[in-house]
C-alpha positions in Angstrom: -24.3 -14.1 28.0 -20.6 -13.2 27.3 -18.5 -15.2 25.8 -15.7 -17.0 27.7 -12.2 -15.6 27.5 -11.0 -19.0 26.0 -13.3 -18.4 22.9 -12.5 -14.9 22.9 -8.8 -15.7 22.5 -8.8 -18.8 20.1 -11.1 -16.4 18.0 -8.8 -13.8 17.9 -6.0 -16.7 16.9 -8.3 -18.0 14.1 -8.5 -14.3 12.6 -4.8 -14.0 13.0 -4.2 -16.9 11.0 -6.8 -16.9 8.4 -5.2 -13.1 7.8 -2.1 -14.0 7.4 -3.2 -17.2 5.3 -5.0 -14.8 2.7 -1.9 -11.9 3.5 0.9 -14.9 2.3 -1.5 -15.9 -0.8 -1.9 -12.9 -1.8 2.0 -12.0 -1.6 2.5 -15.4 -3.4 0.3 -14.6 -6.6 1.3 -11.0 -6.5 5.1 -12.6 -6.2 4.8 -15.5 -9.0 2.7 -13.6 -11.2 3.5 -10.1 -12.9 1.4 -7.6 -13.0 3.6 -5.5 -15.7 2.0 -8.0 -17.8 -1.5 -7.4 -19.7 -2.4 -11.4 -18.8 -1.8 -10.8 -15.0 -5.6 -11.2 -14.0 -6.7 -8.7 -10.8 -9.3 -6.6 -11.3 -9.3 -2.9 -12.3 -9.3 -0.1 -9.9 -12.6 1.3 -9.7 -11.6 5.0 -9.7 -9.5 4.7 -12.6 -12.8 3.0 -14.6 -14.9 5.8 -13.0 -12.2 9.0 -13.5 -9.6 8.4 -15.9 -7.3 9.4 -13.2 -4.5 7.1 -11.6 -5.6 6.9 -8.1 -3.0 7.0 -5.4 -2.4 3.5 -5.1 -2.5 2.5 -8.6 0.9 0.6 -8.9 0.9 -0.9 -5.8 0.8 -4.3 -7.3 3.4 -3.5 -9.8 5.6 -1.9 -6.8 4.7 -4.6 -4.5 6.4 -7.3 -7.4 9.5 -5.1 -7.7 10.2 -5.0 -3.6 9.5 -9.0 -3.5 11.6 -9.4 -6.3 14.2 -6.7 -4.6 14.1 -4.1 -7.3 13.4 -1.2 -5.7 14.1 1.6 -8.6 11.6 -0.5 -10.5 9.2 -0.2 -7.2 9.8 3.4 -6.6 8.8 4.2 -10.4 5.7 1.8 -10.1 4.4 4.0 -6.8 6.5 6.1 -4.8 3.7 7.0 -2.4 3.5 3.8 -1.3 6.9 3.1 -1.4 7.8 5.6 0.7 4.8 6.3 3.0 3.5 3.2 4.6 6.9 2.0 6.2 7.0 5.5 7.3 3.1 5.4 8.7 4.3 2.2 10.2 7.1 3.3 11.5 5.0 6.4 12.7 2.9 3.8 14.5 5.6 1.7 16.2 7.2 4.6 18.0 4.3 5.9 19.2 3.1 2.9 20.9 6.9 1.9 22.2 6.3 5.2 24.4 3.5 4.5 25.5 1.8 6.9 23.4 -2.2 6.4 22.4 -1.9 6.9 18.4 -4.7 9.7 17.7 -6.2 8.3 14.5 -7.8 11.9 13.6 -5.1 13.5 12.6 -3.3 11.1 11.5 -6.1 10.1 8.9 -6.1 14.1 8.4 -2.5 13.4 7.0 -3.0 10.4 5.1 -5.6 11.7 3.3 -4.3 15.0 2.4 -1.1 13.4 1.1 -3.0 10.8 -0.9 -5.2 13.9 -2.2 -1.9 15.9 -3.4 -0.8 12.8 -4.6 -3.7 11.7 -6.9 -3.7 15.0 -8.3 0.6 15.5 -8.6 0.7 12.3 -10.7 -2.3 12.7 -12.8 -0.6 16.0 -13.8 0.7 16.5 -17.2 4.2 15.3 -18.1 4.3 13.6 -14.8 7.0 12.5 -13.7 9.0 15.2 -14.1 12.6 14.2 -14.6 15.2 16.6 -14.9 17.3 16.4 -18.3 19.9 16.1 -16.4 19.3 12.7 -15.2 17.7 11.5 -18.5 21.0 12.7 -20.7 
């Protein structure tokens, strides 16, 4: 038996809400709390316990405190892939579908992954970052 199209929807409303409930809470804690701090509890990223390596969202917390807090140089130091690469995946995404366009999720994930791959291993380099002299005096 299918289900009805009024359960269907207030389903799909529940999911929306209960999202954007744990989405809000989880901006708030990120938000009040700091995560440059060694008592900010969260749990450590797996493939840093596993490699020694910063993965490529390692900072994302940290960066994610700096834009709610409206310091983005502090962000972009904390991760500059993320920083930089989901409002431009999103953005990506928006235009696509405002033509009318089908987003092709192959390579698109093709992309994503290949730049979180460069990434990982860019920033996991020695002496990264690599700031000219210039700009450090």
């Amino acid at each position: 038996m299918a289900p009805s199209p009024t359960s269907t929807r207030r389903n799909r409303l529940f999911l929306g809400l209960g999202t954007g409930a744990a989405l809000a809470g989880s901006l708030a804690y990120i938000g009040l709390g700091d995560p440059h701090s060694p008592s900010f509890v969260f749990p450590a990223c797996p493939f840093k316990a596993l490699t020694g390596w910063n993965c490529p969202a390692c900072g994302g917390l940290r960066m994610t405190h700096d834009v709610l807090h409206g310091d983005l140089a502090a962000a972009f130091v904390d991760n500059a892939f993320l920083l930089i690469g989901l409002p431009l995946l999103l953005a990506f995404v928006i235009v696509q579908r405002s033509r009318g366009k089908r987003v092709n999720s192959t390579p698109l994930l093709a992309v994503v992954i290949s730049a979180a791959v460069v990434w990982t291993v860019a920033r996991n380099l020695p002496g990264f970052p690599l700031v000219p002299t210039v700009l450090t005096g």
